[in-house]
C-alpha positions in Angstrom: 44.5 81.7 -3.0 41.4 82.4 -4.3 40.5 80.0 -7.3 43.7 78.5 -7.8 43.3 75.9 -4.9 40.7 74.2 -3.2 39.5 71.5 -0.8 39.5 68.9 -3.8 42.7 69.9 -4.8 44.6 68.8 -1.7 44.8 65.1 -0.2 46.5 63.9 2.6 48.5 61.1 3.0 48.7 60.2 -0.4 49.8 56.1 -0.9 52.5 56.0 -3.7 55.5 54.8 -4.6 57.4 56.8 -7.0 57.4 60.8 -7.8 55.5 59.6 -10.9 52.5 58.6 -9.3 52.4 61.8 -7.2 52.6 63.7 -10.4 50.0 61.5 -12.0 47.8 61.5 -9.0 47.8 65.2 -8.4 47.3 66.0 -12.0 44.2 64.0 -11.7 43.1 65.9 -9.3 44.3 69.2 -11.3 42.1 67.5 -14.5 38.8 66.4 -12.1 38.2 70.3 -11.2 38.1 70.9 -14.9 41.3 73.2 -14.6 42.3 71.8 -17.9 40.9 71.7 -21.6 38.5 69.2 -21.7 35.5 67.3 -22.6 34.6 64.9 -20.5 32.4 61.6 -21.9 29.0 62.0 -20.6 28.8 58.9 -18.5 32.2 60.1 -16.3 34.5 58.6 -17.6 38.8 59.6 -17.1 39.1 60.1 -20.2 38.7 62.7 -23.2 36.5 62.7 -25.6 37.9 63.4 -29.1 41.5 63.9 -28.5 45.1 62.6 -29.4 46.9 64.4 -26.8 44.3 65.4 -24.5 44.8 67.6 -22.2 45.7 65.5 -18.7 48.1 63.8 -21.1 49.6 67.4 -22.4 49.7 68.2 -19.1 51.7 65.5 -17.7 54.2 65.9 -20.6 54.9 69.4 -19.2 55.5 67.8 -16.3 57.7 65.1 -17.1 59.7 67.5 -19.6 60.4 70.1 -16.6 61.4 67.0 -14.4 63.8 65.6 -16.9 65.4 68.9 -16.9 65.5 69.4 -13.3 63.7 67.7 -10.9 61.4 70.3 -8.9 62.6 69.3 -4.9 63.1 72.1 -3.4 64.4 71.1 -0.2 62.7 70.7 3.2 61.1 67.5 1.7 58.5 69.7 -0.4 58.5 69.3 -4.2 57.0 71.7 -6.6 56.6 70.3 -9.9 55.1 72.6 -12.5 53.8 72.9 -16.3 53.4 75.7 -18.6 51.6 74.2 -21.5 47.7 75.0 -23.6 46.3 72.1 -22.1 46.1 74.3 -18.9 42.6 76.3 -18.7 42.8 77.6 -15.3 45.7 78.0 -13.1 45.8 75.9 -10.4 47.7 74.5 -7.3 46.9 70.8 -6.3 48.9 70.0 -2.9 49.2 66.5 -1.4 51.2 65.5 1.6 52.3 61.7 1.3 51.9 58.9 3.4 55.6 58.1 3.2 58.4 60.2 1.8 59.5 59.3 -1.9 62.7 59.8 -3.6 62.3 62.9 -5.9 66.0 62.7 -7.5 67.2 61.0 -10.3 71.2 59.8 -9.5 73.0 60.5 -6.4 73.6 64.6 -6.6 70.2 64.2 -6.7 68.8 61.9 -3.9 66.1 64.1 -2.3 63.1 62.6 -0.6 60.0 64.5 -0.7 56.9 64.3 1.5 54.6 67.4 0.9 54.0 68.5 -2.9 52.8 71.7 -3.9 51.5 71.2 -8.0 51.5 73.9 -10.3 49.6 73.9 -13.4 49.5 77.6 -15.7 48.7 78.1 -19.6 51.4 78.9 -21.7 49.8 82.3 -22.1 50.2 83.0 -18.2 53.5 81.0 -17.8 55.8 84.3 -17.1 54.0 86.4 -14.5 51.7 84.0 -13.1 53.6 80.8 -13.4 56.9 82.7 -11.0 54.3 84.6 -8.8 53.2 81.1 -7.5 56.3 79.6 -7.3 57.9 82.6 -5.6 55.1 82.7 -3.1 55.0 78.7 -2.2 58.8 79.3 -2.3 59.0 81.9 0.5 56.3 80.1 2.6 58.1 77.1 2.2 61.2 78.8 4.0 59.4 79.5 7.0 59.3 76.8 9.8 56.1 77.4 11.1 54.5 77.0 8.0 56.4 73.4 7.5 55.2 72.5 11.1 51.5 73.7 10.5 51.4 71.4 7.5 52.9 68.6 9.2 50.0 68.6 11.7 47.2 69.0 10.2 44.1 66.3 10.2 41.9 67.3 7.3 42.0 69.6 3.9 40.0 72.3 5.1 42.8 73.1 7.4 45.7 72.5 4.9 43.2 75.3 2.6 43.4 77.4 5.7 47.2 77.2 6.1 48.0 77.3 2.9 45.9 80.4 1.7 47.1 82.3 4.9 51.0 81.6 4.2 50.3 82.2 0.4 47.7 85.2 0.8 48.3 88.0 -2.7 49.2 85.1 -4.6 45.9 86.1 -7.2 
């Protein structure tokens, strides 16, 4: 996995209440490692310094636009949202396994609940190769059971790094 993911890219057990605040809370996490166009206000503040559309906020539009199209479950109760958009520096993968499942769907074709969310975030220059490379790879490992069941288990982030980059190893 190399730089795409790390220890503070990952939290378990996550407390929300919607697919919304996942997306919002992992993106955070996505914009705090400085994966995204930014400058930050010297005294650490959330927020950008000199911009309209800043980039956690063109970031989360990417988001919300490929949700409204079709919302990223993927079955398994894993969820893989993703953006392709300039606000996105660095490619990188944010993953969060929440506290309680949340519904992921929008009407009743739709009603998945997800528990475990695997975040994408890729520039718009890097959105073909890189962006379906990922995807493929969290995909496939995804599919496997014992991958599913090693995530289900595990008690701190340096062991969802250490399954994750195992399952997902080549993905750089």
């Amino acid at each position: 996995m190399g730089t795409l993911i790390n220890e503070k890219l990952i939290e378990l057990d996550m407390e929300v209440k919607t697919k919304e605040e996942a997306i919002e809370n992992l993106a955070k996490l996505i914009h705090e490692e400085k994966k995204l166009n930014c400058v930050w206000k010297k005294d650490g503040l959330d927020k950008c310094q000199s911009c309209d559309f800043c980039s956690k906020t063109g970031f989360l539009h990417a988001l919300h636009e490929r949700e409204k199209s079709f919302p990223t479950a993927v079955g398994y109760s894993f969820a893989i949202p993703h953006g392709k958009c300039g606000s996105v520096k660095d490619a990188a993968i944010a993953f969060a396994r929440l506290k309680n499942e949340v519904k992921w769907g929008e009407d009743g074709d739709e009603d998945e609940y997800v528990k475990y969310v695997f975040m994408i975030g890729v520039s718009e220059e890097a959105a073909g190769d890189e962006h379906m490379r990922i995807l493929i790879k969290l995909s496939t490992s995804i599919l496997d059971d014992d991958f599913r069941d090693k995530l289900s288990n595990i008690n701190t982030k340096e062991e969802a790094l250490q399954i994750i980059s195992e399952y997902s190893e080549n993905i750089n």
